[in-house]
Chimera marker file (.cmm) of the C-alpha trace (Angstrom):
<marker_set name="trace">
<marker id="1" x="-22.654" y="69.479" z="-83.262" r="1" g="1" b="0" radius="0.5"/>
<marker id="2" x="-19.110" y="68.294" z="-83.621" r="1" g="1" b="0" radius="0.5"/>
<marker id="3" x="-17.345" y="67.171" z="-86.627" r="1" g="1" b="0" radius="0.5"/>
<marker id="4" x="-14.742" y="64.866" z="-84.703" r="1" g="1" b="0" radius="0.5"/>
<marker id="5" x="-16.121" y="61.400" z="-83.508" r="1" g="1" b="0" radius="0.5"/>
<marker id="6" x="-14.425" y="59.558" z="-80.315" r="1" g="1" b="0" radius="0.5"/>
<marker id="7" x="-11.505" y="57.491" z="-80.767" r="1" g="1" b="0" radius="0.5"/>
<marker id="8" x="-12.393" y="53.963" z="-80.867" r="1" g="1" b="0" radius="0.5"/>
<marker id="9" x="-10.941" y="51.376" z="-78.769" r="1" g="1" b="0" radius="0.5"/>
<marker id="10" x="-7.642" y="48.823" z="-79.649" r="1" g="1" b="0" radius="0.5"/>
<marker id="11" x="-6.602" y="45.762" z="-78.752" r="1" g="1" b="0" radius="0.5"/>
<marker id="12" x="-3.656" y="42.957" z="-79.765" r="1" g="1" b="0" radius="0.5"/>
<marker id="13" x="-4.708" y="39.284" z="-79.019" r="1" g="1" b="0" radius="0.5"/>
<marker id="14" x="-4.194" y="35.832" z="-80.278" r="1" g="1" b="0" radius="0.5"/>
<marker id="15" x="-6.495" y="34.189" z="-82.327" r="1" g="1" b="0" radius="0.5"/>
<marker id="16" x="-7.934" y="30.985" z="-80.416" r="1" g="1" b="0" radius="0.5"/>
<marker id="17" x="-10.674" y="29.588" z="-82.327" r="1" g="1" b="0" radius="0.5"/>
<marker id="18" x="-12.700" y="30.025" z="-85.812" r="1" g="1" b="0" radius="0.5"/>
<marker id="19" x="-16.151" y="30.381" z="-84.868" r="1" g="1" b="0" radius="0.5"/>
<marker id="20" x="-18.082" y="30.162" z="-87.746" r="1" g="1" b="0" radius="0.5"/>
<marker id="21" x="-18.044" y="32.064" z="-90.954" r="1" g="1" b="0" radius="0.5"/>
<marker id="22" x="-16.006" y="35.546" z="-90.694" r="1" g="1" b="0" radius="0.5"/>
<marker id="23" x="-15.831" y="35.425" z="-87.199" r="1" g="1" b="0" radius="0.5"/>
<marker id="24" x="-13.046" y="34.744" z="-84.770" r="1" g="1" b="0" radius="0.5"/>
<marker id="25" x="-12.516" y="34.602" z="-81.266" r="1" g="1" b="0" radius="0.5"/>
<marker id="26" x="-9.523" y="36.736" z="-80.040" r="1" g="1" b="0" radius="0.5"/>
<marker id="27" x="-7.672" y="36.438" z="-76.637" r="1" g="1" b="0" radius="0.5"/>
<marker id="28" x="-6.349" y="39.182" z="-74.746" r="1" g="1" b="0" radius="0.5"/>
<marker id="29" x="-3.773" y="39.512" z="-72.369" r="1" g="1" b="0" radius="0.5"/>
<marker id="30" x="-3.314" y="42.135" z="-69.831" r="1" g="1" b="0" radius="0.5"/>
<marker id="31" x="-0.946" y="42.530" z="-66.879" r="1" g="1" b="0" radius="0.5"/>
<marker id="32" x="-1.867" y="43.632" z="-63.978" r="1" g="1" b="0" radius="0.5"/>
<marker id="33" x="-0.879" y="44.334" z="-60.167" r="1" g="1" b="0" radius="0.5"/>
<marker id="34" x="-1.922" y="42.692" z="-57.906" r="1" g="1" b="0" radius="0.5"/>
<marker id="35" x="-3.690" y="45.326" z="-55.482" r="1" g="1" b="0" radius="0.5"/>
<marker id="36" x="-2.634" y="44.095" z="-51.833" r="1" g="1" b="0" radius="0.5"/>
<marker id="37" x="-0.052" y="41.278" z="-52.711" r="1" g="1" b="0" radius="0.5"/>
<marker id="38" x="1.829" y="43.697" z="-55.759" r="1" g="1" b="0" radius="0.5"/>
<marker id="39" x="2.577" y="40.938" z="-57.748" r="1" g="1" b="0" radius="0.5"/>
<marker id="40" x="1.931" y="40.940" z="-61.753" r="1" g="1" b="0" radius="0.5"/>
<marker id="41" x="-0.501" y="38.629" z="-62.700" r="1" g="1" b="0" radius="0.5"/>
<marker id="42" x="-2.096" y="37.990" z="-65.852" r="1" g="1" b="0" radius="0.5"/>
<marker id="43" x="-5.761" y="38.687" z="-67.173" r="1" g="1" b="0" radius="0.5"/>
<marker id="44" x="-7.043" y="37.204" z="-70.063" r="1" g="1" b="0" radius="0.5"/>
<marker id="45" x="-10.314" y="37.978" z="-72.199" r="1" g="1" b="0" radius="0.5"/>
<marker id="46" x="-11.945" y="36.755" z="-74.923" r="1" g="1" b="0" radius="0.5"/>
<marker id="47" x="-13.596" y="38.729" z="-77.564" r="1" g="1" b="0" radius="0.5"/>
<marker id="48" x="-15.986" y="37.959" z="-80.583" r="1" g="1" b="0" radius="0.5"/>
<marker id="49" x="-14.583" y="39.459" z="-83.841" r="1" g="1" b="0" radius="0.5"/>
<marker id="50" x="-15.156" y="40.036" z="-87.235" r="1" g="1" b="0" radius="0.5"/>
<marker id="51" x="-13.590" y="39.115" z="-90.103" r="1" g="1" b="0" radius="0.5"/>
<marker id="52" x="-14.658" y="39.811" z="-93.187" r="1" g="1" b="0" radius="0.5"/>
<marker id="53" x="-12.059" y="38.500" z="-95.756" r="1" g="1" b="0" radius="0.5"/>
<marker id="54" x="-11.796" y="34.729" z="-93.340" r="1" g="1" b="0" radius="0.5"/>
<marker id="55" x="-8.140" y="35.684" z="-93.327" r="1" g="1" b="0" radius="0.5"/>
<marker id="56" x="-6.839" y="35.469" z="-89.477" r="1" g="1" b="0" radius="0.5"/>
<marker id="57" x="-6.206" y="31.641" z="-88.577" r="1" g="1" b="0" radius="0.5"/>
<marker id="58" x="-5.856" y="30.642" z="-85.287" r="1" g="1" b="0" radius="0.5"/>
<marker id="59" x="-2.342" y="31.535" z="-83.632" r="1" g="1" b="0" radius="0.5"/>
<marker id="60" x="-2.046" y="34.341" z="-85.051" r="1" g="1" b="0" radius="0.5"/>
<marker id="61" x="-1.264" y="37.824" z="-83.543" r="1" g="1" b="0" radius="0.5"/>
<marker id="62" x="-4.226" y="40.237" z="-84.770" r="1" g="1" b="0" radius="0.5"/>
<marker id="63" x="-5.435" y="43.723" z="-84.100" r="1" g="1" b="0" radius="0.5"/>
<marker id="64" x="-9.048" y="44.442" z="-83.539" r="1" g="1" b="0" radius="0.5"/>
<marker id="65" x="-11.234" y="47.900" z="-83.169" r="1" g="1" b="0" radius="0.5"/>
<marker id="66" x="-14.166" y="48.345" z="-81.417" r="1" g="1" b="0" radius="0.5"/>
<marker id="67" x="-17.843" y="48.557" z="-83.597" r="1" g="1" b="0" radius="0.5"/>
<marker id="68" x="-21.052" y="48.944" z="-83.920" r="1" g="1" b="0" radius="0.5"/>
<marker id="69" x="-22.914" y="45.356" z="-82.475" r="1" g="1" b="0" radius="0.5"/>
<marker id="70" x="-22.570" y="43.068" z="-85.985" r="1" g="1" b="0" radius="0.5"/>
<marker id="71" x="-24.422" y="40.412" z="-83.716" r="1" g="1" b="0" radius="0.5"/>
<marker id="72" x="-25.352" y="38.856" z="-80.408" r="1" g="1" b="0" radius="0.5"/>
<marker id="73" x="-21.600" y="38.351" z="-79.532" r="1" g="1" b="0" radius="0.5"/>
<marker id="74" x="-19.827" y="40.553" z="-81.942" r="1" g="1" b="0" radius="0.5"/>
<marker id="75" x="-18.485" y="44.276" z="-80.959" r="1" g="1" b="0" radius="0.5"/>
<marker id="76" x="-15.134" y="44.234" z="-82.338" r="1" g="1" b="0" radius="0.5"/>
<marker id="77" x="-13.823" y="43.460" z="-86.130" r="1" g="1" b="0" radius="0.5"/>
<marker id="78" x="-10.187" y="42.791" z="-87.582" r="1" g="1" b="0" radius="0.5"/>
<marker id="79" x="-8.107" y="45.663" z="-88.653" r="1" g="1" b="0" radius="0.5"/>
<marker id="80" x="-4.637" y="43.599" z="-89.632" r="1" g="1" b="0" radius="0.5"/>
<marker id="81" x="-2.963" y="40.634" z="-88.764" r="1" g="1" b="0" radius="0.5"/>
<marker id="82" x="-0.021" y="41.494" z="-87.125" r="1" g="1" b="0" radius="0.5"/>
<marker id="83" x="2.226" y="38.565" z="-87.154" r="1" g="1" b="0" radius="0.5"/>
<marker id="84" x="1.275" y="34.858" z="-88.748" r="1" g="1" b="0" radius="0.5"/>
<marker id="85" x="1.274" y="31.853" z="-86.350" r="1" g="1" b="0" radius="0.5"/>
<marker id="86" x="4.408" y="29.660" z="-86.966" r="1" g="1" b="0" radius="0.5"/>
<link id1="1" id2="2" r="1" g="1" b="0" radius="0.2"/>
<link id1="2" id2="3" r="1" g="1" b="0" radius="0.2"/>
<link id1="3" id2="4" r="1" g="1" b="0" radius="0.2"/>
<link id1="4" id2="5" r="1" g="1" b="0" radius="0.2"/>
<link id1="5" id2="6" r="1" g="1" b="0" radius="0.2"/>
<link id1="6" id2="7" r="1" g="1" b="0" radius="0.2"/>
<link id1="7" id2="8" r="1" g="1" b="0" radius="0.2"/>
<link id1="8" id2="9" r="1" g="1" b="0" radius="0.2"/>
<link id1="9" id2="10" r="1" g="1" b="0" radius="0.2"/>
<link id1="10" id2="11" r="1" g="1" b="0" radius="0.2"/>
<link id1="11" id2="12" r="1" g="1" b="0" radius="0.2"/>
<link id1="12" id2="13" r="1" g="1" b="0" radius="0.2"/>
<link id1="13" id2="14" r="1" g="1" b="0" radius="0.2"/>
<link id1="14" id2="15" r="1" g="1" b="0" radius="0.2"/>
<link id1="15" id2="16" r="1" g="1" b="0" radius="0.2"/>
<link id1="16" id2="17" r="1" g="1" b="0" radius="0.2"/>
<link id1="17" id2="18" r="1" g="1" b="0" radius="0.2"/>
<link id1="18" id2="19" r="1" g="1" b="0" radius="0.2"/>
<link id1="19" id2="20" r="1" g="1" b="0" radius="0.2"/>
<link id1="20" id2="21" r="1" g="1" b="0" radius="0.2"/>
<link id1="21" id2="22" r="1" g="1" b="0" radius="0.2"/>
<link id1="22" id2="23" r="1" g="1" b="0" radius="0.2"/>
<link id1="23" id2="24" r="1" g="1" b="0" radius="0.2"/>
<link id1="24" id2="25" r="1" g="1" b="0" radius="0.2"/>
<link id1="25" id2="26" r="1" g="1" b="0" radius="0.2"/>
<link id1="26" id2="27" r="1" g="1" b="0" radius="0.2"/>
<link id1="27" id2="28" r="1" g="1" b="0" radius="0.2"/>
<link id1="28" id2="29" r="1" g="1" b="0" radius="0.2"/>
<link id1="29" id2="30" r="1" g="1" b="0" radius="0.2"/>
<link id1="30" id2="31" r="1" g="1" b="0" radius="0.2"/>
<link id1="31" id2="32" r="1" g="1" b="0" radius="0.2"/>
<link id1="32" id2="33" r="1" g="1" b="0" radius="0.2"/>
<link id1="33" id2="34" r="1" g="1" b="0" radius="0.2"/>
<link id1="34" id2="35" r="1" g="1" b="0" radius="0.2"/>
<link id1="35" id2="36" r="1" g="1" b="0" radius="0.2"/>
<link id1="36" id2="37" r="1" g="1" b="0" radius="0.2"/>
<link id1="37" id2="38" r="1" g="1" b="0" radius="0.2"/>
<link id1="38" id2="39" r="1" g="1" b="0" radius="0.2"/>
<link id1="39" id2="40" r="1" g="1" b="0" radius="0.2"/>
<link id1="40" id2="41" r="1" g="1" b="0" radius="0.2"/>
<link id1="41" id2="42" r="1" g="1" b="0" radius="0.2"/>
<link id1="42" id2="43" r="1" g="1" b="0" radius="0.2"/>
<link id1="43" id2="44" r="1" g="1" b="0" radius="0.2"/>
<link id1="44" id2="45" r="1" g="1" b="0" radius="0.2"/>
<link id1="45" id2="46" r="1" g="1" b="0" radius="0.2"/>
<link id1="46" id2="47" r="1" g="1" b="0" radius="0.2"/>
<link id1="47" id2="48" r="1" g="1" b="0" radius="0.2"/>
<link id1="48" id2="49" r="1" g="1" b="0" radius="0.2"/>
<link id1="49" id2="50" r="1" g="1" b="0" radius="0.2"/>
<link id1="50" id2="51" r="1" g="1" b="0" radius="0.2"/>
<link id1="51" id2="52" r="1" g="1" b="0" radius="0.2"/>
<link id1="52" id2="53" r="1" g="1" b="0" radius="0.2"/>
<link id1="53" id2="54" r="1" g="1" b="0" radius="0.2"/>
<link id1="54" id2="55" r="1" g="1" b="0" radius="0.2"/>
<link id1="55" id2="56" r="1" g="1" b="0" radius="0.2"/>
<link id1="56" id2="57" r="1" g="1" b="0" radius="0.2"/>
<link id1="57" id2="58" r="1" g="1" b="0" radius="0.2"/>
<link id1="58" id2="59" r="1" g="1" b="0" radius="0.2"/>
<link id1="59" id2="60" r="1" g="1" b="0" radius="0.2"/>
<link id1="60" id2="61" r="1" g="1" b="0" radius="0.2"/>
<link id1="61" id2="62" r="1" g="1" b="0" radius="0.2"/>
<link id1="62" id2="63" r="1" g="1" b="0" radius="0.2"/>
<link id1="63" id2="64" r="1" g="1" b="0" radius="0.2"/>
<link id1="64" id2="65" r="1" g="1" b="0" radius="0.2"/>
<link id1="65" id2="66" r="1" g="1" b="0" radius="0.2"/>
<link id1="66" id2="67" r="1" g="1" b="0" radius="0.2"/>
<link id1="67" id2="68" r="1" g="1" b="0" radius="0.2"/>
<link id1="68" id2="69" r="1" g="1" b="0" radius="0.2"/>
<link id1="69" id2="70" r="1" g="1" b="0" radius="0.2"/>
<link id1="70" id2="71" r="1" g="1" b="0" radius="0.2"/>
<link id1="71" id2="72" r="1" g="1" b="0" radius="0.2"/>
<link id1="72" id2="73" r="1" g="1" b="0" radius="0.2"/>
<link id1="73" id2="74" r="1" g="1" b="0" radius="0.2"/>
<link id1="74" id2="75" r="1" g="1" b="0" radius="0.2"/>
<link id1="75" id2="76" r="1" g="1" b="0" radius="0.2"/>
<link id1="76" id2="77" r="1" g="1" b="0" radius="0.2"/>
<link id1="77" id2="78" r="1" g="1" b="0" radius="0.2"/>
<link id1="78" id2="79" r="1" g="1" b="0" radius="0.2"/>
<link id1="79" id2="80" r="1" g="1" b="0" radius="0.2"/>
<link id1="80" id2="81" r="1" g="1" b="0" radius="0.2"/>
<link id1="81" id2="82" r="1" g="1" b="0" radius="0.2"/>
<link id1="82" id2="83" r="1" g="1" b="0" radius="0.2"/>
<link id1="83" id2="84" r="1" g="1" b="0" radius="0.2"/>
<link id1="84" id2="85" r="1" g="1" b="0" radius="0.2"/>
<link id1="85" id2="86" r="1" g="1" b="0" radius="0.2"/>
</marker_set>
């Protein structure tokens, strides 16, 4: 069996709401091309995170990694908050 494990996955998003204790809801952005028309368009998710320290507030620029399921909703946790909202 292998030592390594898989690379987990990354994303940057905004912070849009506070959902509860040490959890946050992060928005992300993605641009993409349109596949007949060819023009850029934007896709936008939402994933549950979580955050253990309460320390992301909403507006701010955060990166999140992929988990084990913390709960129902929850896949993904904070890693750092990138930039502060203004």
């Amino acid at each position: 069996m292998s030592d390594t494990r898989n690379q987990r996955k990354v994303r940057t998003g905004v912070v849009t709401s506070i959902s509860g204790n040490k959890s946050i809801v992060v928005q992300i952005a993605e641009h993409k091309r349109h596949p007949k028309y060819g023009k850029m368009m934007t896709r936008t998710s939402k994933l549950h995170a979580h955050d253990e320290e309460c320390a992301a507030a909403v507006g701010d620029s955060v990166r999140i990694m992929e988990t084990r399921p913390l709960s129902k909703m929850k896949r993904w946790r904070l890693v750092e908050i990138v930039e502060r909202a203004k």
